[in-house]
N, C-alpha and C positions, 0 to 999 in steps of 0.2 A: 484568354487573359481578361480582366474585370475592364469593364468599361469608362464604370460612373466612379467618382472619388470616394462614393459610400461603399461601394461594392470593395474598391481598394483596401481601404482602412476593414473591410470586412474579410477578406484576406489572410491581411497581415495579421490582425488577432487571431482569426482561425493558425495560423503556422503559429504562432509564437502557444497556444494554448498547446497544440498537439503537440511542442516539443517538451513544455511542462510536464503535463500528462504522462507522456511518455517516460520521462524521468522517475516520477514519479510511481508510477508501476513498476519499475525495474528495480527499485529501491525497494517494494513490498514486497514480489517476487525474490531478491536477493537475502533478505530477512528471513521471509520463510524457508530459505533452505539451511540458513544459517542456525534458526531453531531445530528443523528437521536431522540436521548433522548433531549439534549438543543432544538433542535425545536419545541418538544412536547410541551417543559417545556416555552417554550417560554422567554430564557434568552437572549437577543438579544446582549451582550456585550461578554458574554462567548462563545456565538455561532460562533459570528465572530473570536475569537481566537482559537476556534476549527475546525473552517473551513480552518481559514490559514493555521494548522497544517496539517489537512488531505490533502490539496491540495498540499503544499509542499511536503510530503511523498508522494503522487501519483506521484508525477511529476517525484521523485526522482525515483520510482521504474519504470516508465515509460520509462526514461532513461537507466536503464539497463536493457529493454525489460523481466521486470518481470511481467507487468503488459501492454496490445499490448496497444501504445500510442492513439488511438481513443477513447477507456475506459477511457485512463486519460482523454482524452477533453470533454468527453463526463459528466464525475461527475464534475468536474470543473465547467461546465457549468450550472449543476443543484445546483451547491452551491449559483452559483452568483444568480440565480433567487429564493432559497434560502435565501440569506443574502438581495433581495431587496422588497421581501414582507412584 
């Protein structure tokens, strides 16, 4: 257990961050399969609005270096040749 009151409060953000986080991925994780299924399915109107979504959420998490921003460019870019096939 933390000793000093810094170390405490250094703690409690470390838990409260990794339950963010956590959240967080699980949401981008649940998106992309949500894309991955409408491309199967071949819904070409919902796919595009679940692509927006996952791509805004990566961007987003990209920005707070949750997700290292080459990965976001990197799925980004397989949406759009995704969404042009």
């Amino acid at each position: 257990m933390a000793n000093t009151k810094s170390a405490q409060k250094n703690h409690r953000k470390t838990v409260a961050r990794t339950l963010r986080n956590r959240s967080r991925k699980t949401r981008l994780k649940t998106l992309a399969k949500k894309v991955q299924a409408l491309a199967a399915a071949g819904d070409k109107e919902a796919l595009r609005a679940a692509a927006n979504e996952y791509i805004s959420a990566m961007d987003r998490a990209a920005k707070t270096n949750l997700v290292h921003s080459n990965k976001a460019n990197r799925t980004k870019a397989s949406m759009a040749k995704l969404l042009a096939a």
